[in-house]
N, C-alpha and C positions, 0 to 999 in steps of 0.2 A: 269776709270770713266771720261766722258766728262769735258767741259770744263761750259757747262750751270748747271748739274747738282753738281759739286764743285762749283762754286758761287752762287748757291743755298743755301746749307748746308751752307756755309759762312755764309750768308746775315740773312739765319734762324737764324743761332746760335747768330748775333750779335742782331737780334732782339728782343732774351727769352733774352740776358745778359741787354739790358736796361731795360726788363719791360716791352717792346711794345707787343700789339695783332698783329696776322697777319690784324685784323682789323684797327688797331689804324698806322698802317703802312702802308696799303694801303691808307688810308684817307689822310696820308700826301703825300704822293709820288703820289696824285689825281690817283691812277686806281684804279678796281673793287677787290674786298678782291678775286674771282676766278683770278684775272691777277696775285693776289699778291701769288696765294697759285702754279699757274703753274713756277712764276718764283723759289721759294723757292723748288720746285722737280725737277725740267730742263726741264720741259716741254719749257718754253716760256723764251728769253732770253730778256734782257731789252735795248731799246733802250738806247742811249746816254742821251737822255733827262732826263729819269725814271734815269738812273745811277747816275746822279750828283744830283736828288732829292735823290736820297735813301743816296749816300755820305753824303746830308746833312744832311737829316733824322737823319742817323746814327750817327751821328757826329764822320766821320770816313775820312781817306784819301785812295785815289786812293789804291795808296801802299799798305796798310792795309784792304783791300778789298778784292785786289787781292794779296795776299801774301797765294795761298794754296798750296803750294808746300809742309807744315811742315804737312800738313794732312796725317795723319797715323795711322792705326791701334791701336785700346787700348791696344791690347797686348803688342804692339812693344812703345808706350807709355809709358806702364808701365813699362817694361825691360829696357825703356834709362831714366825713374826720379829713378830708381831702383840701374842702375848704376852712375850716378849722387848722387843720395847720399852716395853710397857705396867711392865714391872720395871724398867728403867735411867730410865724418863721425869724422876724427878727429881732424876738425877746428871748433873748440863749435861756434865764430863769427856763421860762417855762416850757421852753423844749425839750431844755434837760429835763425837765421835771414828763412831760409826754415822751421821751422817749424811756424812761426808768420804768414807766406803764406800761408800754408795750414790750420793754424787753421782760416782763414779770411776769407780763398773761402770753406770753409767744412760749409752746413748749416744743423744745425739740427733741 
């Protein structure tokens, strides 16, 4: 996968975790909700300008933007929080402490 379509995916996924539209994101970052839906698929990749509005938007840093290197498959996802807890399983601390995360981000 490209490098416009990974900061796509990015940019989308931190926009559903605020709460924003692709609309209500566009508006801030002044381009057209079609500018806003080509850069979210990798059609269209964002000027410098659009970039430090979207950072702010987001309220997000550089780094954190571009940090998609950890994008991986759900399978393979799942296999390394799978093996990850099979390692902490008998430190209750920090189970308890992973299961509080998962019951926080799990909405029903």
């Amino acid at each position: 996968m490209g490098i416009k379509k990974e900061l796509g995916q990015k940019i989308k996924r931190m926009r559903i975790n605020r709460g924003l539209t692709q609309e209500q994101l566009a508006e801030m970052i002044d381009v057209s909700q079609r500018t806003m839906s080509g850069i979210e698929i990798g059609e269209n990749f964002v000027t410098a300008e659009t970039l430090d509005k979207l950072i702010k938007a987001l309220n997000t840093t550089p780094q954190d933007l571009f940090a998609i290197n950890h994008l991986k498959p759900s399978n393979e996802l799942v296999d390394e929080i799978k093996n990850n807890v099979d390692i902490i399983a008998h430190n209750n601390v920090k189970l308890e402490i992973l299961y509080n995360i998962v019951k926080a981000i799990v909405v029903e």
